[in-house]
C-alpha positions in Angstrom: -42.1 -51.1 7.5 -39.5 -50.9 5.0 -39.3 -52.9 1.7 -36.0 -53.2 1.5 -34.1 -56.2 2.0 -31.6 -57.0 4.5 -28.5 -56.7 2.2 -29.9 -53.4 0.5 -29.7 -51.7 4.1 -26.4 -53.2 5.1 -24.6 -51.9 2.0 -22.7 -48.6 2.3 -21.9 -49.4 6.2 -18.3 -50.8 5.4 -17.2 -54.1 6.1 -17.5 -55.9 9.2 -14.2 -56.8 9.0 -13.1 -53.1 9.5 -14.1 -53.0 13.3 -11.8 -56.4 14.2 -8.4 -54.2 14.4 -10.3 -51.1 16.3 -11.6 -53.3 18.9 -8.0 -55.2 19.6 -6.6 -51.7 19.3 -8.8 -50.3 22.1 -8.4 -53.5 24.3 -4.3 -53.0 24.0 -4.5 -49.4 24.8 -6.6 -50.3 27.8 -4.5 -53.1 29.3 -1.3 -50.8 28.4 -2.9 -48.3 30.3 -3.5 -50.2 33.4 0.3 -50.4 34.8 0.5 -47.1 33.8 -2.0 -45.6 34.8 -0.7 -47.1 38.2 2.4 -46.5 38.3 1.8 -42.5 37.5 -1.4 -42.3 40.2 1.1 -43.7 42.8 4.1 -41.3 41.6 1.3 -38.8 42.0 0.4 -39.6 45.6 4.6 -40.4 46.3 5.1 -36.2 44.9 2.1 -34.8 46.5 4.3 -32.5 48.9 7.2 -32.6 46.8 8.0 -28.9 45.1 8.1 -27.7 41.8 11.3 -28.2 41.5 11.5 -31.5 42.8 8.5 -32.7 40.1 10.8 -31.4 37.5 14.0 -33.1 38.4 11.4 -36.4 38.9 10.9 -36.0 34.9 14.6 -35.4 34.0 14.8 -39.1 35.1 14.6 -41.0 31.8 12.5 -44.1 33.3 9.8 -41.4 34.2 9.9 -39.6 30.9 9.5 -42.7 28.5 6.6 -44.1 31.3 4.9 -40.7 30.8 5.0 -41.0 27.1 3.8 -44.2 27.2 1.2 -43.2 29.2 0.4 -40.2 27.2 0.6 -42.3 23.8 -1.8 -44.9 25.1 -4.3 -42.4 26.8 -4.8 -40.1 23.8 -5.2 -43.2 21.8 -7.0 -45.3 23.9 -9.8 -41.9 24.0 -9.7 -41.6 20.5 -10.8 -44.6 19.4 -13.6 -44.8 21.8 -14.7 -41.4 21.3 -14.8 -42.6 17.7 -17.3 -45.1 18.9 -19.5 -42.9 20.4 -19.5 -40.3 17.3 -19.8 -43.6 14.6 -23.2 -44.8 16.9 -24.8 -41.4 17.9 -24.4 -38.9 15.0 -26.3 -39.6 12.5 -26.1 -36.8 9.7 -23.2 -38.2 7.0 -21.2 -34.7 6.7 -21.8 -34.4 10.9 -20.4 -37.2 11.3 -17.5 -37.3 9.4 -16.6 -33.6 10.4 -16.8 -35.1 14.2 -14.3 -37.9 13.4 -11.6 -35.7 11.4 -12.0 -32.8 14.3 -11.8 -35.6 16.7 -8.2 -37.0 15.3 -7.1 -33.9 14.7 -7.9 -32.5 18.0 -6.7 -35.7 20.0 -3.5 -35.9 17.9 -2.4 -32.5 18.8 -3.2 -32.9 22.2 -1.1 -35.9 22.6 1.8 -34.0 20.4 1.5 -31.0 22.8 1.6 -33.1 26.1 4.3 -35.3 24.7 6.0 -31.9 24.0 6.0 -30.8 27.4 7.6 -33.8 28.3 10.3 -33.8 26.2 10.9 -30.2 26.8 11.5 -30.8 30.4 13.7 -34.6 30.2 15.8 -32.1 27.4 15.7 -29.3 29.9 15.4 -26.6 27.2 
């Protein structure tokens, strides 16, 4: 049983206003990735005898490139805030937890930089 009141364990948590924009910002990313994630499972099945060659002339099309970094955008994003979730509710030790986040963005941001990369490399064909 604690003595402290209700406002006396709520402070330090950060407003509640703060979570409004990261739950609209994960619902976007998840109905953005619907159509995508579509539209590049049935590419996927359409290519799944097609050579190597063939799957690199299919990104050299410029409707396929900006629906891959779309898709790429909205995936890395759409797992970084939830993963953000996860850490915010499960970790509980303050310099954990915070280490977890930064690792997380940095780690998700360079991911998405590095596939977004590829893709550009291959539409440029350098």
């Amino acid at each position: 049983m604690s003595l402290r009141s209700p406002l006396a364990k709520a402070r330090g948590l950060g407003s509640a206003k703060s979570g409004t924009h990261h739950w609209i910002a994960q619902r976007l990313t998840a109905i953005a990735l619907i159509p995508l994630s579509l539209w590049f499972v049935l590419s996927l099945v359409c290519m799944a005898d097609m050579s190597h060659k063939t799957a690199i002339e299919w990104i050299h099309s410029p409707m396929a490139a900006v629906f891959l970094l779309l898709f790429i955008i909205a995936l890395f994003h759409h797992a970084q805030l939830g993963l953000q979730v996860v850490i915010e509710d499960y970790i509980d030790g303050k310099v954990m937890k915070i280490t977890s986040l930064i690792l997380l963005k940095f780690l998700s941001f360079f991911a998405g930089l590095a596939a977004a990369i590829a893709v550009l490399k291959i539409y440029l064909g350098s």
